[in-house]
C-alpha positions in Angstrom: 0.2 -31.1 17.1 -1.8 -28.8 19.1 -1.4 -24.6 19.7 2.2 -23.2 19.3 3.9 -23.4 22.4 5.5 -20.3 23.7 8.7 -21.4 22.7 8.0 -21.3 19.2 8.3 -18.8 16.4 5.3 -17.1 16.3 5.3 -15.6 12.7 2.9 -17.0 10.1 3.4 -17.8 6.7 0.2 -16.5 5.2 -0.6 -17.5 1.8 -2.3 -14.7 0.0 0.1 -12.4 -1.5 2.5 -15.0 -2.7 5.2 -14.0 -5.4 3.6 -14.3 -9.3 5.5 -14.9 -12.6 5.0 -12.6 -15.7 2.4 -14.5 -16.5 0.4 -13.8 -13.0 0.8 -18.4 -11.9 2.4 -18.4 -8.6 6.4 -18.5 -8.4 6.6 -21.9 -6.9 10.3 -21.7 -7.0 10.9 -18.4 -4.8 7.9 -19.7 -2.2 9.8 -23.0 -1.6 12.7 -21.0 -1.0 10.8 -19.1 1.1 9.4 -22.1 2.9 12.7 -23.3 3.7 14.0 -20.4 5.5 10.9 -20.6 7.1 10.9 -23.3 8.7 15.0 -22.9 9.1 14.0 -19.6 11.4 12.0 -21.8 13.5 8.5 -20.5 11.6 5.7 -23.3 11.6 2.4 -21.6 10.7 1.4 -21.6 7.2 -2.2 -20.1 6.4 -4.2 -20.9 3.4 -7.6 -20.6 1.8 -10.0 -22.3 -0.3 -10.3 -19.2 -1.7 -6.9 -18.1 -2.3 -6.3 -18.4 -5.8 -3.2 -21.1 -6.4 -2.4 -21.1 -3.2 -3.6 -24.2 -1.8 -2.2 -26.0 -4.7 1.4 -24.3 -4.6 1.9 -24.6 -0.8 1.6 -28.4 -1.6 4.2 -28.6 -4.1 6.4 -25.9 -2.0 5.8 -27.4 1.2 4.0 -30.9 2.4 5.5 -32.7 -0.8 9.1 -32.0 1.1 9.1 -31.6 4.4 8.1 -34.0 7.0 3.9 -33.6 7.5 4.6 -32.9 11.3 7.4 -30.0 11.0 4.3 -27.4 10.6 1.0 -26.7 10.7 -1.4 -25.5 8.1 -4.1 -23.7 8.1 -6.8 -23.1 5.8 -10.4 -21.9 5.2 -13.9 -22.6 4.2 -15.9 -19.9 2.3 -19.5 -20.9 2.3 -20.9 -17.5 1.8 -18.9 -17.1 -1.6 -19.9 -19.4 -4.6 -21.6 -22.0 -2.8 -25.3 -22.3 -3.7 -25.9 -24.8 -0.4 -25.1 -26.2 2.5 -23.4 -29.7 0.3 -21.2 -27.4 -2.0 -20.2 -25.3 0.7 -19.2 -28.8 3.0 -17.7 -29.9 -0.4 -14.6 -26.9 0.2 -12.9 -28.9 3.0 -11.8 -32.0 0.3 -11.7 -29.9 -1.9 -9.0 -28.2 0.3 -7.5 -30.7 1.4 -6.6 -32.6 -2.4 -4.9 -29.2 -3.2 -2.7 -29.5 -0.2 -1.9 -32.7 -0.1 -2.5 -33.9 2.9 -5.7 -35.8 4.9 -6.1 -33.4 7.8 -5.5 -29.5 8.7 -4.2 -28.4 11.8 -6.3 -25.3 11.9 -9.9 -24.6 10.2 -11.6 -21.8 10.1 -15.0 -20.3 9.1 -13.9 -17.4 7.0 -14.9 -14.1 6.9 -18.0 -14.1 10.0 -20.0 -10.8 10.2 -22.1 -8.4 8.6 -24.6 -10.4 6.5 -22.0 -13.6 5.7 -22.6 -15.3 8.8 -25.8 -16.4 8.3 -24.7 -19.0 5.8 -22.7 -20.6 8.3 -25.6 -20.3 10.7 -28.4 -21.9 8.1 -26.3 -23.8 6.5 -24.9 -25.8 10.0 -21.5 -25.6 8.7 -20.5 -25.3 12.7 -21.7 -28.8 13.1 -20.7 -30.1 10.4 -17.5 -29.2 10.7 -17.1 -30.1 14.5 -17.9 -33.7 12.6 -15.0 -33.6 10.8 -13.3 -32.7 13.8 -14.3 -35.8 15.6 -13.2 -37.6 12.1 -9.8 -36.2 12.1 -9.2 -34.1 9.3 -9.3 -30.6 11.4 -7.3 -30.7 14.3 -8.6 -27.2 15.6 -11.3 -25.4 14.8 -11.9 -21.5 14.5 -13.4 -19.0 12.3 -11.8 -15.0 11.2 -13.3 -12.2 11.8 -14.1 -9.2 9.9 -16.9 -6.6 12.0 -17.1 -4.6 15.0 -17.2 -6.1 18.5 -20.6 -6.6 19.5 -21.3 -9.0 16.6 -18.1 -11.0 17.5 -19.4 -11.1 21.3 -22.8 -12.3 19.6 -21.3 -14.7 17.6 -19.0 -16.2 20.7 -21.7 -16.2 23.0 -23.4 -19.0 20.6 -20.0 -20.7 19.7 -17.8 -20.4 22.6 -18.0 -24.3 23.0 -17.6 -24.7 19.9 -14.7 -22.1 18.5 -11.2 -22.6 19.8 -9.6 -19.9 18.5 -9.9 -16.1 16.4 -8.5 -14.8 13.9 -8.7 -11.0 13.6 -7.0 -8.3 12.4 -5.1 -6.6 14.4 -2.5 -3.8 13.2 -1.5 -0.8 15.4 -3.0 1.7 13.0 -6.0 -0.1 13.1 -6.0 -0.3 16.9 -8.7 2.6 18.0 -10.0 2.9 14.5 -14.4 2.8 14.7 -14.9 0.3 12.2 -12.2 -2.5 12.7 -12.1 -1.9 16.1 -9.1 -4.3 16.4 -8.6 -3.5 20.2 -12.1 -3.9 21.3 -12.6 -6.6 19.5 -9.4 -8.5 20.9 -10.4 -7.6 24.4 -13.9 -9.4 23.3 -11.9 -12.4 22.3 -9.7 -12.6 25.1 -12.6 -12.4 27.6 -13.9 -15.5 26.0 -10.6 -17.1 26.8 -10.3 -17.4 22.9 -6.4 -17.5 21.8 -5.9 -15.1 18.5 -4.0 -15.7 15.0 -3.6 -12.2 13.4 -4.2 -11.4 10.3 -3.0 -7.8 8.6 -0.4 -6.5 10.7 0.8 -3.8 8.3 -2.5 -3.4 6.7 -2.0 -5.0 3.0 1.6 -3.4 3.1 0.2 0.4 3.7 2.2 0.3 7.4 5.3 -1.2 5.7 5.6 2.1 3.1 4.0 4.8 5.4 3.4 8.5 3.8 6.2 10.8 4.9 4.5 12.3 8.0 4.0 8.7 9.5 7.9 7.8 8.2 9.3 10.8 10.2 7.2 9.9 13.4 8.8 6.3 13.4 12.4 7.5 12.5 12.9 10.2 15.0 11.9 7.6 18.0 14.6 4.8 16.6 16.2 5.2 13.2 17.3 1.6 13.5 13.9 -0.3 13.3 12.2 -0.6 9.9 8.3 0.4 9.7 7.5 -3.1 9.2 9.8 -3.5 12.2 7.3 -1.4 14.6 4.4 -2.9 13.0 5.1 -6.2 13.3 6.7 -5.9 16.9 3.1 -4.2 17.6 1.5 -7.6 16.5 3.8 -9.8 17.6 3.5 -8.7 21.4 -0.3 -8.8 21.7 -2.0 -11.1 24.6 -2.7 -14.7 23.4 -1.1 -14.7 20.4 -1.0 -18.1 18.5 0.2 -16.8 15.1 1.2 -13.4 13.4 0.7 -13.7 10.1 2.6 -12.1 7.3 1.3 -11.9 3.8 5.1 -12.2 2.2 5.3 -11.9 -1.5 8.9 -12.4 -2.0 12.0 -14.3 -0.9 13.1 -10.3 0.4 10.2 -9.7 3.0 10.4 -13.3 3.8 14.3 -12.4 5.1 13.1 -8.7 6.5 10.8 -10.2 9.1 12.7 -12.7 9.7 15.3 -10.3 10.6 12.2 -8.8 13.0 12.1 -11.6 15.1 16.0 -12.1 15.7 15.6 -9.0 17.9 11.7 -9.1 19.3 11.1 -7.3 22.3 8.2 -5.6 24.4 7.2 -2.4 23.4 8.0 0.5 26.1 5.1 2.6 26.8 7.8 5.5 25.0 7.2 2.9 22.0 3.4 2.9 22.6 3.3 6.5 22.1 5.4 6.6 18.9 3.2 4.6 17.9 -0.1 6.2 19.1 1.1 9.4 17.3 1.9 7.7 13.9 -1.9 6.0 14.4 -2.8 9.4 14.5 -1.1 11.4 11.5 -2.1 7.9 9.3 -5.5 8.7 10.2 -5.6 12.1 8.9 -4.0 10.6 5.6 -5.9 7.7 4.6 -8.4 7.9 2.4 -10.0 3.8 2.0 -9.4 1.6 4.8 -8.6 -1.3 1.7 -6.3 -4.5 2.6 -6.1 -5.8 -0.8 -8.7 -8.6 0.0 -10.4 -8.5 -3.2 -13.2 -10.5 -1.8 -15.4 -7.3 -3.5 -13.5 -8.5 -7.1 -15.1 -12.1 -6.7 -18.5 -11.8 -8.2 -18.1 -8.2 -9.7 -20.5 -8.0 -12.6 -18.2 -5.9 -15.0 -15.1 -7.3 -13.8 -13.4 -3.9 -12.1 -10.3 -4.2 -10.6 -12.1 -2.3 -7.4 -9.1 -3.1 -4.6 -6.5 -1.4 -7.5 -8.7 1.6 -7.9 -9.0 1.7 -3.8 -5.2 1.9 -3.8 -5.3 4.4 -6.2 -7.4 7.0 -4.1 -5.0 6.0 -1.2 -1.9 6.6 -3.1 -3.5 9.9 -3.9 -4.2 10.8 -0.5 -0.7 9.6 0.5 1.7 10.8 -1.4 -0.1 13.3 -4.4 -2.7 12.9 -6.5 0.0 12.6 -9.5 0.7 9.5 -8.2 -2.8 8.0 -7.8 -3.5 9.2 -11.0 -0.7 6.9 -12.4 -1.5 3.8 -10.9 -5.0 3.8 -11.7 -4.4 4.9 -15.2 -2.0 1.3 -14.7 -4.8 -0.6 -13.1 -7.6 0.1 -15.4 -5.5 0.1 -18.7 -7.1 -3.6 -19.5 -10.4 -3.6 -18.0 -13.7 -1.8 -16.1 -12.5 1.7 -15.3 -14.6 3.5 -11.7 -16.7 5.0 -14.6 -18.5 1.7 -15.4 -20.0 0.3 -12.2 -23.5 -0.5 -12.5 -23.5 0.0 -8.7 -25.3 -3.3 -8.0 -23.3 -3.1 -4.7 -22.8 -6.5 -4.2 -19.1 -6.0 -4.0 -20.0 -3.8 -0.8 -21.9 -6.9 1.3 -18.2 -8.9 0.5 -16.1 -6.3 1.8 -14.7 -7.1 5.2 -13.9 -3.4 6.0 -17.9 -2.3 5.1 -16.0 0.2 2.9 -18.9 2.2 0.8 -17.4 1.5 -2.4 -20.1 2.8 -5.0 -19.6 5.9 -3.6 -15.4 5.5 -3.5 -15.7 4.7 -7.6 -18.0 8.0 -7.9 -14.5 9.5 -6.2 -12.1 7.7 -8.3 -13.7 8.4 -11.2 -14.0 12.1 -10.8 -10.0 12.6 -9.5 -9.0 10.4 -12.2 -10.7 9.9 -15.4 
């Protein structure tokens, strides 16, 4: 199967955020429902990780186990710059990756996570070579890396690898769009001059652009009372320039059926809409406090176990919506574990963090505000 054509759906499935049971295992159940109406609304793109925790194995049960291998695509990733202590182990994700799902090829690879000081284990390591050999052997069909810096390292990097990347994946929202450090424009403009087709990844920003602060809310609403915030940010997404896949982290059967609902009435932005947009950029920016996803690539190797991306959203929910209600949640978030009080501030989550956020100094905040 090669790219999606422009005929077809081009919503993904991503695989992050799926839907969890009391006991935190992944609702298989709900994300084979979810699957099916999927694939039902014409959806084809399903995006994975090595490093996604259950996911891999899940979307195998959910997914390849019933329904024909060549009614989608998958996609999934290969982490060498997190656990791996050499070049074997980090090779050793692909099978690894590939006995979770099921299946004895992926229809897209990526490199995950280039920039900042990560890329250098793909570099040292020749985990570009090696995995254009498992191209030529069959088990990745395409072969691409994600992104996570500003735009003159991903020119850098695609001036070594235009030969060998076929495609990008970057993230791309509209209230990321001019922002200094993601840089999503400049760095799709980068990709595009390479000729390099893009799969997005976090079109409402780890759900912050699908429950906007008031201000943002009132912007969106007085231009068209009918679309949904997740409506305008997805439609932002959905309509950018060599677009293979927009992907979605759903969590429930509900979102599943609300951009679904998105798509049944996609159309191109006006440059009225543009503006609306433009101004709710704006009145976000002067709100946010952390520019956190949710990653939790920081979490991985954390020394003292903090639940860092929680605390993150508690400083945001502060700056959104009161500083009552950040209070709460990180009162919530730190009721079984590290509190912002006990880093060591070893800083290692910082060289993981995709969005370079200085996150010693964010606990310092949280830990002041709330404790």
């Amino acid at each position: 199967m090669g790219y999606l054509g422009e005929d077809t759906c081009k919503l993904g499935f991503g695989l992050m955020r799926l839907p969890r049971l009391e006991d935190q295992t992944i609702d298989v159940t709900q994300v084979a429902q979810m699957a099916d109406e999927f694939l039902a609304a014409g959806g084809t793109y399903f995006d994975t990780a090595w490093a996604y925790d259950g996911s891999e194995e899940a979307i195998r049960t959910a997914l390849v186990e019933r329904h024909p291998r060549e009614s989608y695509t998958l996609a999934t990733k290969n982490a060498a710059w997190l656990g791996p202590k050499s070049a074997q182990e980090a090779q050793a994700q692909l099978q690894v990756s590939l006995d979770r799902l099921g299946t004895d090829y992926v229809d897209y690879y990526l490199l995950h996570n280039l920039g900042a000081t990560r890329t250098k284990f793909f570099e040292e390591w020749g985990m570009w070579e090696w995995a254009l050999q498992q191209k030529r052997e069959g088990k990745i069909r395409h072969l691409g890396f994600s992104f996570h810096d500003n735009a003159q390292t991903l020119d850098q990097i695609l001036a070594k690898h235009a030969q060998d990347a076929e495609f990008v994946q970057l993230q791309i929202n509209y209230a990321d769009w001019e922002d200094g450090s993601v840089q999503s424009r400049r760095i799709h403009e980068v990709a595009r001059s390479y000729d390099k087709p893009v799969v997005i990844m976090e079109p409402v920003k780890g759900g912050t652009l699908a429950a906007p602060p008031e201000p943002v809310a009132q912007i969106l609403a007085a231009a068209d009372p009918n679309r949904t915030p997740v409506e305008w940010a997805l439609r932002f997404a959905l309509n950018t320039e060599g677009l293979i896949a927009c992907l979605s982290g759903m969590s429930s059967l509900e979102q599943m059926r609300q951009n679904l609902q998105t798509l049944e009435r996609l159309s191109p932005l006006t440059q009225a809409e543009l503006d609306t947009l433009a101004a709710a950029r704006a009145a976000l920016a002067r709100l946010i406090a952390v520019p956190c996803t949710g990653c939790h690539y920081c979490m991985e190797d954390c020394p003292v176990n903090m639940p860092i991306s929680s605390i993150m959203e508690s400083l945001n929910r502060a700056a959104l919506y009161g500083e009552a209600r950040g209070k709460r949640h990180y009162g919530f978030s730190t009721s079984d574990g590290a509190r912002a009080s006990d880093c060591i501030q070893c800083a290692q989550c910082e060289s993981a963090c995709p969005q370079q956020i200085d996150i010693v100094h964010q606990l310092e905040v949280a830990a002041s505000k709330f404790e």
